[in-house]
C-alpha positions in Angstrom: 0.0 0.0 0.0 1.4 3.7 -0.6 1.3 6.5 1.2 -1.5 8.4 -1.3 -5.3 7.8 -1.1 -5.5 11.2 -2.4 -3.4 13.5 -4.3 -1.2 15.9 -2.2 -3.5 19.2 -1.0 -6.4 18.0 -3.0 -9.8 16.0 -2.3 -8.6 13.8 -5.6 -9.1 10.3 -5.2 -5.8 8.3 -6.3 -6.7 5.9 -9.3 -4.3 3.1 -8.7 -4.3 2.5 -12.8 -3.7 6.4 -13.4 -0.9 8.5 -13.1 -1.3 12.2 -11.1 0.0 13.8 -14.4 -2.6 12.0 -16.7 -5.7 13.2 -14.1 -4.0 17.1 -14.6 -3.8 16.5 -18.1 -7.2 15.4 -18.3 -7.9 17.8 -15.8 -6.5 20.9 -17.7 -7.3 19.8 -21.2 -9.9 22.9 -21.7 -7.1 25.0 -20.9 -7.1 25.9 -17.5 -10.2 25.6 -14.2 -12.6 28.2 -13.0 -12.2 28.9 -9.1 -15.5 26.5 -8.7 -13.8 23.9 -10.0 -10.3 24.6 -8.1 -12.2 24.9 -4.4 -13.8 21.5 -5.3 -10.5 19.9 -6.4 -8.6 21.3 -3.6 -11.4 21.6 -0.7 -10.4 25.8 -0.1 -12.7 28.3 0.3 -12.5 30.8 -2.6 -11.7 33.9 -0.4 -8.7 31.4 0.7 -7.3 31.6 -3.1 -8.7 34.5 -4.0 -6.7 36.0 -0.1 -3.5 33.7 -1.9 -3.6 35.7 -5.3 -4.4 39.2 -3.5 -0.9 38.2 -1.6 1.0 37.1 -4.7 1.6 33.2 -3.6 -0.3 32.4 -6.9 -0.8 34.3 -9.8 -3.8 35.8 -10.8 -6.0 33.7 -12.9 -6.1 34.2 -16.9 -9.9 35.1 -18.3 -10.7 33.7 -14.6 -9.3 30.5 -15.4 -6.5 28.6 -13.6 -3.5 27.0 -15.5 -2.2 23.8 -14.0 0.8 25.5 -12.6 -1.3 27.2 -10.3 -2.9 24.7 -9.6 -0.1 22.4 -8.6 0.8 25.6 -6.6 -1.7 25.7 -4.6 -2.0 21.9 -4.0 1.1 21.9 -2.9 0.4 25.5 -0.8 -2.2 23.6 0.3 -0.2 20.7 1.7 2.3 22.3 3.7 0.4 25.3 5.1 -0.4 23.7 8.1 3.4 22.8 8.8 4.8 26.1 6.8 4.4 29.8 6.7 3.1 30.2 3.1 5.7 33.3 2.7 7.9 30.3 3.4 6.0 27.5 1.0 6.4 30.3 -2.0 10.1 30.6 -1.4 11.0 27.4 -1.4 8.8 27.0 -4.5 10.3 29.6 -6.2 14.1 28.7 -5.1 14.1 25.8 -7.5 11.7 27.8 -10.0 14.3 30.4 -10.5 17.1 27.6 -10.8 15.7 25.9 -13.7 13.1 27.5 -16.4 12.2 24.0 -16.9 10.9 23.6 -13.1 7.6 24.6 -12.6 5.2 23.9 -9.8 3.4 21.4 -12.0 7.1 19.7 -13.1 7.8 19.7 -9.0 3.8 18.3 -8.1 3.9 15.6 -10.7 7.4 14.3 -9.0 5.9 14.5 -5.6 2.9 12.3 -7.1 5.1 10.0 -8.6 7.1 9.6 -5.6 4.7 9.6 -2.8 2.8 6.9 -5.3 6.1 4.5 -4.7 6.5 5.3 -0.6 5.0 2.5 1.6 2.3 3.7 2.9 3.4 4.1 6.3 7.6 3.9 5.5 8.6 4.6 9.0 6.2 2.1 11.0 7.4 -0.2 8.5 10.8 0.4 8.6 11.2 0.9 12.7 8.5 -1.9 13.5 7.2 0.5 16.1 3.9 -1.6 16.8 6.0 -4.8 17.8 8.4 -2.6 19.9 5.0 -0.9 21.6 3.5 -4.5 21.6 6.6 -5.7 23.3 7.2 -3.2 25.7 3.3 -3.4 26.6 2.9 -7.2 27.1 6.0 -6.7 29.6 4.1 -4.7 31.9 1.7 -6.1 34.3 -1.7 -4.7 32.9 -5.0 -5.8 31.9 -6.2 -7.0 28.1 -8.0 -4.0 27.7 -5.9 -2.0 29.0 -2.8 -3.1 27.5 -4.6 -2.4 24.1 -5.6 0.8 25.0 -2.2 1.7 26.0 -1.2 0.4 22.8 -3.4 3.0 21.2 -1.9 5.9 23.2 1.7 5.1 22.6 1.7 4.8 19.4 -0.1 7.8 19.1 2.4 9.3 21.5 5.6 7.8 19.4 4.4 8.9 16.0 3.5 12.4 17.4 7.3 12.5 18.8 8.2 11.0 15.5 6.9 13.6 13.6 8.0 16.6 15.6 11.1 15.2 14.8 11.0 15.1 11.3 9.0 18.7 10.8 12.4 19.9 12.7 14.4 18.0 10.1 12.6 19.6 7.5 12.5 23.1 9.3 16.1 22.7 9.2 16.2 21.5 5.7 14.0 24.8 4.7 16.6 27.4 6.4 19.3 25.7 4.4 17.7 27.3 1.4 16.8 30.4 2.3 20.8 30.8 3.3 21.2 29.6 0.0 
C-alpha cells in the first residue's frame, strides 16, 4: 500500500491505474479551471485563493481561469500550510523555479505524485516496527487485556506524534538551508 489515497492538497481520489499527471492533463485539457472547479479539487474556500492571489503566492488567474501550474501551486500550498508559513512555501517553490526554467510547480507536483505513489504507505512504522516494539514493551508490563490495548493506542499515538516533531524539525532545518542559499 502507498502512502497516497488522495493526491497531495487536494480531495482527488488516487486511481491506482492512473498516473497524477494523466488526471491534470485530463484535468487541464480545456485549458485551464474556473475557481468553482479549483475549491472542489482542492477543498479551499475561494476567499482562501482569491486572499493567496491578492498576496502574490499564486498568480492571478487568466480570463478567470487557472493553469495547471497554479494549480499544482496551490496543491502543494495547500499541503504544507499547516506545517509552513506560506511566505515560506512560496520561497522554497520559487528557489528551484528560478534555478531551472524548466521547473515549474506542476514539473515539482507531478514528482511528488510519482514519488509519494512508490513510498509505503506508512515507510517509517514499517521500517522501525514501532507496533511490535509498543507491543513488546506493553505485554511486559503487568496490565489488563483491555488496558494493555488501549495503552497500545496511546503510545503509538504518542511515538508517531514525537516522530513527527522530529521530522517537521528535520525539515524546518532543511527549509533554512535554502533560504541561506
Amino acid at each position: 500500500m502507498t502512502a497516497m489515497d488522495y493526491l497531495p492538497g487536494t480531495t482527488v481520489e488516487v486511481n491506482k491505474d492512473s498516473s497524477a499527471k494523466s488526471f491534470l492533463d485530463s484535468a487541464f485539457m480545456t485549458g485551464g479551471l474556473v475557481l468553482s472547479q479549483v475549491v472542489q479539487l482542492t477543498g479551499l474556500e475561494p476567499h482562501t485563493i482569491q486572499n493567496w492571489v491578492k498576496r502574490q503566492f499564486i498568480a492571478p488567474p487568466d480570463h478567470k481561469k487557472y493553469g495547471l501550474a497554479q494549480f499544482c501551486r496551490m496543491a502543494i500550498i495547500n499541503m504544507l500550510k499547516d506545517i509552513f508559513q506560506i511566505e515560506r512555501i512560496v520561497y522554497m517553490l520559487d528557489y528551484v523555479r528560478t534555478a531551472d526554467s524548466g521547473i515549474d510547480e506542476a514539473f515539482i507536483y507531478i514528482m511528488l505524485c510519482d514519488i509519494m505513489g512508490i513510498v509505503p504507505f506508512d515507510a517509517i512504522v514499517e521500517q522501525t516496527d514501532i507496533d511490535g516494539i509498543i507491543a513488546r514493551a506493553v505485554d511486559a508490563a503487568d496490565v489488563s487485556a483491555i488496558g494493555g490495548e488501549r495503552l497500545k493506542h496511546v503510545l503509538k499515538i504518542l511515538v508517531l506524534s514525537s516522530i513527527s516533531a522530529r521530522i517537521r524539525n528535520r525539515a524546518e532545518l532543511l527549509l533554512l538551508e535554502i533560504e541561506q542559499d
